[in-house]
N, C-alpha and C positions, 0 to 999 in steps of 0.2 A: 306885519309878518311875524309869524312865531317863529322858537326855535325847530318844530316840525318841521315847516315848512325848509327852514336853510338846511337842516340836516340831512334829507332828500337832495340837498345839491353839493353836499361835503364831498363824494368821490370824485366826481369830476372838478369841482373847484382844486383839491388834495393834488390831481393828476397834473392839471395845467401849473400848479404851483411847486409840483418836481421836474417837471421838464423844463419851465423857467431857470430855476435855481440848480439842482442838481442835488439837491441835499433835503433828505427826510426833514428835518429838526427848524428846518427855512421854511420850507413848502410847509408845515404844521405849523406855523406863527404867522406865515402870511393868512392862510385859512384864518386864525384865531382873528386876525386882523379886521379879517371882511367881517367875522362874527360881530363884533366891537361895533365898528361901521354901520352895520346894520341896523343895531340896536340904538345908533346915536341920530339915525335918520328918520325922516316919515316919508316910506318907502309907501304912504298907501296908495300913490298914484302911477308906480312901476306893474308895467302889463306884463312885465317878463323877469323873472326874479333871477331866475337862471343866466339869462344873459346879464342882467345889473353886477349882479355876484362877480360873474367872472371878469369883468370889466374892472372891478374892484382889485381882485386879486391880481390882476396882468398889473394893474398901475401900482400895488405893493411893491410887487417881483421887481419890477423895473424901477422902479426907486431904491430898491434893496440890490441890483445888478449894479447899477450907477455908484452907489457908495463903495462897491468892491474897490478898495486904493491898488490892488495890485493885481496881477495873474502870475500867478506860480509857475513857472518851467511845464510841471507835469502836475494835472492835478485827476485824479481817479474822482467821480461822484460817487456821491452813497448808493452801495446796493443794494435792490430791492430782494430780501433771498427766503425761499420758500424750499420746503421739503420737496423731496422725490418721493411723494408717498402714493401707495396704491398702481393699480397694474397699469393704467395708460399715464405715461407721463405725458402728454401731448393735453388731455385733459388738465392737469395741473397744471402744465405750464398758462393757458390759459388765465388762471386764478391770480399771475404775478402781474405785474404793472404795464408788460407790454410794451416796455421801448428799452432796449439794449443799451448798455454801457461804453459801448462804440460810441454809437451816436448821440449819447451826452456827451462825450468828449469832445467830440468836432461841434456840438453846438456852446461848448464853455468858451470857444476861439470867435466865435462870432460877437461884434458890439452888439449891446440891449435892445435900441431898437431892432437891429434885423433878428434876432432872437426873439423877441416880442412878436415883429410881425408872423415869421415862420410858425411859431409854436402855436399861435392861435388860430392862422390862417392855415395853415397844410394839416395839422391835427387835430382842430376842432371846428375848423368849416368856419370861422367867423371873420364876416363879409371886411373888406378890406377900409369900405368905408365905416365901419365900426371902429376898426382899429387906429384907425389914422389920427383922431385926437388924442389919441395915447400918446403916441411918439410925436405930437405937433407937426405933423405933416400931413400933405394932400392924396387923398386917395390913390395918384395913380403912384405916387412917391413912396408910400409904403408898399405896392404892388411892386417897386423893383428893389425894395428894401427887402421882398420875401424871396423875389427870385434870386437876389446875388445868394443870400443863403441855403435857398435850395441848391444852387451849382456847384457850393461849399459842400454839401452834403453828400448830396450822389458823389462827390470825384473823391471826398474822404473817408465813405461808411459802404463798409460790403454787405451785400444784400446775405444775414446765416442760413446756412441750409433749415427747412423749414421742418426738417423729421428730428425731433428731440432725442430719439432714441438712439437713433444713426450720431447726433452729436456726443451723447452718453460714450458711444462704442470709440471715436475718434479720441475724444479727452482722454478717456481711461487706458487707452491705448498710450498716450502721452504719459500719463503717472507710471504706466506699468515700467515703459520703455527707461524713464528717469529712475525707477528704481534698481532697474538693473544694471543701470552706466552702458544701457546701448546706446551710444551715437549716432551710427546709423540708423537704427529704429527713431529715433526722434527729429534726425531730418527729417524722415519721410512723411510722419504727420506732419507736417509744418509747410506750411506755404512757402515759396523760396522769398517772399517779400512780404514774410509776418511781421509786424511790430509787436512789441511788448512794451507796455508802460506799467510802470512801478510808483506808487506812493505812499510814501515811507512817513510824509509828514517832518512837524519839525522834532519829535521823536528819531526818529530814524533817520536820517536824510542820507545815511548810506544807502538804501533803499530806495530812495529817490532816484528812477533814472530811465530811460528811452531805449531800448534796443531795437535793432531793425536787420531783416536777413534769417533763414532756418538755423546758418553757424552759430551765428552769433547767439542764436537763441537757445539753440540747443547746448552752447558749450556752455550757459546761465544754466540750463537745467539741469545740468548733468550736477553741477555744483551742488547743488540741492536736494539733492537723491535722499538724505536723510529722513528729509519732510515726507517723501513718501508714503511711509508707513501710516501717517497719521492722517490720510486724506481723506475727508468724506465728502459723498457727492452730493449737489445741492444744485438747485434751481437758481439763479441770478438774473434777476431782472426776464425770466422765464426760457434762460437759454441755461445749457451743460455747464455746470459751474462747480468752484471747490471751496471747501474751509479745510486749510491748514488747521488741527489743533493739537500739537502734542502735549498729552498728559490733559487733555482736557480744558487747553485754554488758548482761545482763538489768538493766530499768531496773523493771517493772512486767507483772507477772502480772493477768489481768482475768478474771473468773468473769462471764458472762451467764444471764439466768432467763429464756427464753424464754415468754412463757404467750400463747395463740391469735395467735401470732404477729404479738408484738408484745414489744418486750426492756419488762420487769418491774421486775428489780434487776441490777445490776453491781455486783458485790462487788470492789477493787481494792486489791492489796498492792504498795507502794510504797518499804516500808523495804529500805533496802539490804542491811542485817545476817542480815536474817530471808531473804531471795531469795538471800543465798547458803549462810545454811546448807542451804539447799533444795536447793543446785547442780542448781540452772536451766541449763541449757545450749542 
């Protein structure tokens, strides 16, 4: 196999190895991984390179979920974030990765194999007896290793409103309201059982923290009115999204989860380490 050949299967190998992980700089080393792999193997009697690949990289990810020694309280993933550029944002958003930052977070709770099984089997259609010698178990065992995680899922991730634009109008309505110290204008975007998660990192660990309730969230926001002025709007992970930068240097990335308009969750990455390996600009 060349490298033509594997390069042709980089996006989706890249895809299954963010939604594993949660983290740009993970998902691009497990890839590098399978590259390595490949090159160390005589793959010339593989009928399917695509699926080898991906097999490859699920058993990286999960060897690399497995060493995680600890789980942080609150952990925000890396965002995927792309301009609002040009007249249909719905077009663009398309362009971004396509899986919200909600639903990395409810999959960072789940253990590796039901993470394993879910991510391969619900997102990328592969057959459950495929999976099952990954995680050392029998077909139908990974089949309820997928379902306990879907039911994780559906009961912790809101379906966002699906019109990007309409999400644009609700956030912005959120910054406007914060910058003018309306209280009531910022409950009322707010879902009355929004969460907000903040990660601050061990930079920040003030920053570090869970809110839950429109009050609660709105009387954070209010706090923060200053940042206002400096928001610009951004695509995240292909949903209504913000970069804090005052003076030109990213302080804080915000993912919004629009649902019947009304903001949901705002997932908030804060650490400074992580926003610049991201080089945020």
């Amino acid at each position: 196999m060349t490298e033509q050949d594997f390069e042709a299967h980089r996006p989706q190998l890249r895809a299954v190895a963010y939604r594993m992980l949660g983290s740009a700089a993970d998902a691009d080393d497990a890839v590098q991984d399978a590259w390595l792999r490949m090159n160390r193997t005589d793959t010339s009697a593989v009928e399917n390179l695509g699926a080898w690949l991906t097999t490859v990289v699920a058993r990286v990810c999960l060897d690399q979920l497995r060493a995680r020694r600890t789980r942080r309280e609150v952990h925000v993933p890396d965002p995927i974030i792309t301009e609002e550029s040009g007249p249909d944002p719905e077009e663009t958003a398309v362009m971004a990765d396509g899986v919200g930052l909600a639903l990395l977070v409810v999959l960072e709770s789940l253990t590796p194999p039901e993470r394993l099984a879910f991510v391969l089997h619900d997102m990328f259609g592969v057959p459950f007896d495929e999976i099952a010698p990954m995680v050392d178990r029998s077909s139908e065992a990974t089949r309820q290793l997928a379902s306990r995680a879907r039911r994780r899922v559906r009961g912790q991730t809101p379906d966002p409103d699906p019109d990007v634009a309409r999400q644009r109008e609700v956030v912005d309505a959120f910054f406007a309201a914060a910058n003018e110290g309306d209280f009531e204008a910022l409950v009322s975007v707010l879902d009355p059982d929004v969460v907000l998660r903040s990660d601050g990192g061990t930079a920040r660990p003030q920053l570090t923290l869970t809110l839950r309730g429109a009050q609660e969230v709105a009387s954070q926001a209010a706090l923060t009115r200053q940042l206002a002025p400096f928001v610009r709007p951004v695509l995240v992970n292909g949903l209504a999204g913000a970069v804090v930068a005052p003076k030109g240097k990213v302080q804080v990335v915000m993912a919004f989860t629009v649902v019947d308009g009304r903001i949901a969750e705002i997932d908030v990455l804060a650490d400074p380490e992580r926003l610049r390996d991201l080089d945020v600009n």
